[in-house]
N, C-alpha and C positions, 0 to 999 in steps of 0.2 A: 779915608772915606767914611759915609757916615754907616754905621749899622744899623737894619734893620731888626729891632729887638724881637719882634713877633717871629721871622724868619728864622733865625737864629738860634731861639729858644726850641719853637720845633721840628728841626732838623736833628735832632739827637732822638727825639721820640722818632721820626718817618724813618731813619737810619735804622733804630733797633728794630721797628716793625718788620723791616725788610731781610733783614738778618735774620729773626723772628721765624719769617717767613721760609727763610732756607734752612732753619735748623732743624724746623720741623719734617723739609724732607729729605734729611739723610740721616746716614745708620752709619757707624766704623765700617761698614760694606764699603759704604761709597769711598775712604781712602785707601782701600785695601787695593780694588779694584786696580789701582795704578800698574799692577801685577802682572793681570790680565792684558791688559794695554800697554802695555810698557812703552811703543813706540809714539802711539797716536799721541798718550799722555806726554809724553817729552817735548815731542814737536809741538803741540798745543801751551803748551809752557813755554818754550823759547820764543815761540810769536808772539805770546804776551809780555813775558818780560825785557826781552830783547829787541826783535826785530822792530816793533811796533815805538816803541818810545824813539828808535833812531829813525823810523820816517817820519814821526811826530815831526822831531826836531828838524828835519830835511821841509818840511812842509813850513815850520814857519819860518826859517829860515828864509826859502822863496819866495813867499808870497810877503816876506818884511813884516810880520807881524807886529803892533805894539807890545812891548815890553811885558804890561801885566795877562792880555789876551793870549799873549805866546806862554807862560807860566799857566794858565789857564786851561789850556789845550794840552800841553805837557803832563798835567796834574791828571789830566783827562783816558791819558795814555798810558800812566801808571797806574790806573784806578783798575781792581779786577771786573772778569764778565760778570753782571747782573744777574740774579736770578728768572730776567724775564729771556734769557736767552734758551733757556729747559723749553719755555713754551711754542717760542719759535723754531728750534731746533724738532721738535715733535711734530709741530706743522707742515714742516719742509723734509719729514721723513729721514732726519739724521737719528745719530744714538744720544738718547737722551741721557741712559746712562753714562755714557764720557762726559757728555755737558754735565750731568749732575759729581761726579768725580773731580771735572776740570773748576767747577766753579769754587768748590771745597779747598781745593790745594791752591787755586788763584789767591780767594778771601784771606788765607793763611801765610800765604809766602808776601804777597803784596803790604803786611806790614812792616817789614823785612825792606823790600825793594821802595816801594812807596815814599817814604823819607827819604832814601837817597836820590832817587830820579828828583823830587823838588826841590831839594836843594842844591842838585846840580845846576837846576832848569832857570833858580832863584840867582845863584852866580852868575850865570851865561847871560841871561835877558836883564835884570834888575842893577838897578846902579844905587839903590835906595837897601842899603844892608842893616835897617833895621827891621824887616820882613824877614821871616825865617820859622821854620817851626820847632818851637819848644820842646824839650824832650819831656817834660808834665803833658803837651798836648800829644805827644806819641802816643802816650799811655794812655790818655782819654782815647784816642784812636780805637787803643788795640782792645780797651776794654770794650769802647760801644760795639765793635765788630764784633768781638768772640766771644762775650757775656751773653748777645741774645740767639745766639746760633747753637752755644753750649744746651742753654735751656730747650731751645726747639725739639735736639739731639736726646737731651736727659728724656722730654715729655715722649717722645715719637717712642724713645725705648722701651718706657714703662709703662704709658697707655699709645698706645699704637692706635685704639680705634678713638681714640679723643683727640689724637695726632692729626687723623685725616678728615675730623669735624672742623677743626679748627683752621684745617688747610686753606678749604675756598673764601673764607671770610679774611684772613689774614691777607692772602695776596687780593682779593679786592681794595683792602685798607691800604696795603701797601703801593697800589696802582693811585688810591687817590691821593696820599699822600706826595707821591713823585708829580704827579699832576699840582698841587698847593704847592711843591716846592720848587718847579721849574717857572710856572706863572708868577710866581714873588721874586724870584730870583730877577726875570725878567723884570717885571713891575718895578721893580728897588730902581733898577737904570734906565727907567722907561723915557728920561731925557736925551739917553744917548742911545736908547735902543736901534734907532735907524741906523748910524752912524756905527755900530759895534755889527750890525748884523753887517752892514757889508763890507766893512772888515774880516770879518772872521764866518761867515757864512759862506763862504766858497771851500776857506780853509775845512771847516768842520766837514762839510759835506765830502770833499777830496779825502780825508781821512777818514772818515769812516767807510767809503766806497776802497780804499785800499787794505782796508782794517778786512772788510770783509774777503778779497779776492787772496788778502797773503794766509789768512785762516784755511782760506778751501784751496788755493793751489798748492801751498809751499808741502800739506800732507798728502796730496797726491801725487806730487813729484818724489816723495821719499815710498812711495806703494803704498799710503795708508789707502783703507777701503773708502768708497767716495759715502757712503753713510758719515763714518767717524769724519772724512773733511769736513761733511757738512753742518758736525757737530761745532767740530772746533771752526769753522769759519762766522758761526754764529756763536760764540761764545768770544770770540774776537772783535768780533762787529758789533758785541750790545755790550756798554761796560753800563757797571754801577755810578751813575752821573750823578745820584744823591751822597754817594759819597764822596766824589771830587768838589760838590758844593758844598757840603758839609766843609772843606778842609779851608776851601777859598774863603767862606763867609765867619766860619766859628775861632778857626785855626788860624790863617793866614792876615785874616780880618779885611781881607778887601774884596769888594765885591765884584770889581770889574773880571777878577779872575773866574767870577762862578759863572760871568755867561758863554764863555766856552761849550762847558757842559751842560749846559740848559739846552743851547740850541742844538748842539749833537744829540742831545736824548729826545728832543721833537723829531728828527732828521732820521734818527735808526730806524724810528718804528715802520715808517715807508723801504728804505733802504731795503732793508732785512725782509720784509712781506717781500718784495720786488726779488732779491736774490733767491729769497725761496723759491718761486716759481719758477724762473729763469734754469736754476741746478735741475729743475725736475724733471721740465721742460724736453731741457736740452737732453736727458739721460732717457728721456722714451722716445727719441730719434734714432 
């Protein structure tokens, strides 16, 4: 497929902003913390690295996905929570602190698991074995991830009150950048856009409505507090979609894979409003 140069080019700048953006709020606190939580943090990790990529794959499975939109959705599944999941989880009266813990150790272990789940995902769906990702583009990976998140980390430590100037402009930046980068995404296939949404618009939407319900029930069935489920049930339910388009468009080089994540990252932002009320709702009955 053909590339979009403009998209392409800055999705490594929207990437680091984003990253940027999370490094600046957190401290060695926030991995220490795993301590304190030892249970909620685990179960909120298994759902991410485990539970979730196997109903991924169960979902496209059923609904017969094509080949590069089921890699797509897959990609989607291994990608860590977003930093916009801090904001919703605050909204919806979870602990922001586990989201801000959970997001840390996702960003970190997901470089790790991330390469494997695609190119399982790459095997299983793909019959075109020259798609694969490089182990040079690993590394471009792990550097745009954990270069601008190091830096956030370095600045937050050593100016703290230039840390939380830079905070609200940064995640603005970062909001309009995922905004440029889902609108291009789309825009690139906007011939097949009809055709790809109702393909895989049920799918996304089914997955992330389970993305969120196995975040909040699976850690209230093990006794976590329903705070921290609501934590991890939105840090489940919003991933980082600029970096699963990052990987489909820069890495992967096909685009049909990045609208997966494009139309889940339109789809969370109601989802997640929605679940939020619904948990809080329901807990002052």
């Amino acid at each position: 497929m053909q590339e979009n140069s403009f998209l392409t080019s800055i999705l490594p700048i929207a990437l680091g902003i984003i990253m940027l953006g999370l490094g600046l709020s957190l401290t060695v606190v926030d991995f220490k913390r795993v301590v304190k939580y030892p249970k909620a943090v685990f179960i909120g990790l298994f759902c991410q690295m485990v539970i979730l990529p196997f109903v991924c794959f169960g979902i496209a499975k059923m609904l017969d996905l094509g080949p590069e939109l089921a890699v797509g959705l897959m990609l989607l599944s291994a990608s860590p929570g977003g930093p916009t999941a801090n904001l919703f989880s605050h909204l919806s009266k979870g602990d922001v602190a586990l989201n801000i813990t959970l997001t840390a150790l996702n960003s970190v272990l997901t470089l790790v698991t991330l390469p494997l789940i695609v190119e399982l995902s790459l095997s299983e769906f793909m019959t075109n074995k020259e798609i694969a990702m490089p182990a040079n583009k690993i590394i471009e990976v792990f550097l745009i991830v954990l270069v601008p998140v190091s830096i956030g980390m370095l600045v937050n430590a050593r100016a703290e009150g230039f840390a939380r100037k830079l905070d609200k402009p940064v995640k603005i930046l970062s909001a309009l950048f995922l905004v440029l980068v889902i609108v291009g995404a789309i825009l690139k296939e906007k011939a097949h856009i009809g055709e790809y949404f109702q393909q895989i618009g049920l799918a996304a939407l089914v997955f992330n409505i389970l993305s969120l319900l196995v975040g909040f029930f699976v850690p209230l069935l093990f006794k976590v507090e329903k705070k921290q489920a609501i934590a991890v049930g939105m840090e489940i339910g919003i991933h980082n979609g600029t970096l699963a388009i990052f990987i489909a468009l820069n890495i992967l080089k096909n685009n049909a894979m990045s609208i997966p994540p494009a139309i889940y990252s339109l789809i969370m932002f109601f989802t997640a409003a929605l679940f939020g009320f619904l948990v809080n709702k329901i807990s002052r009955k």
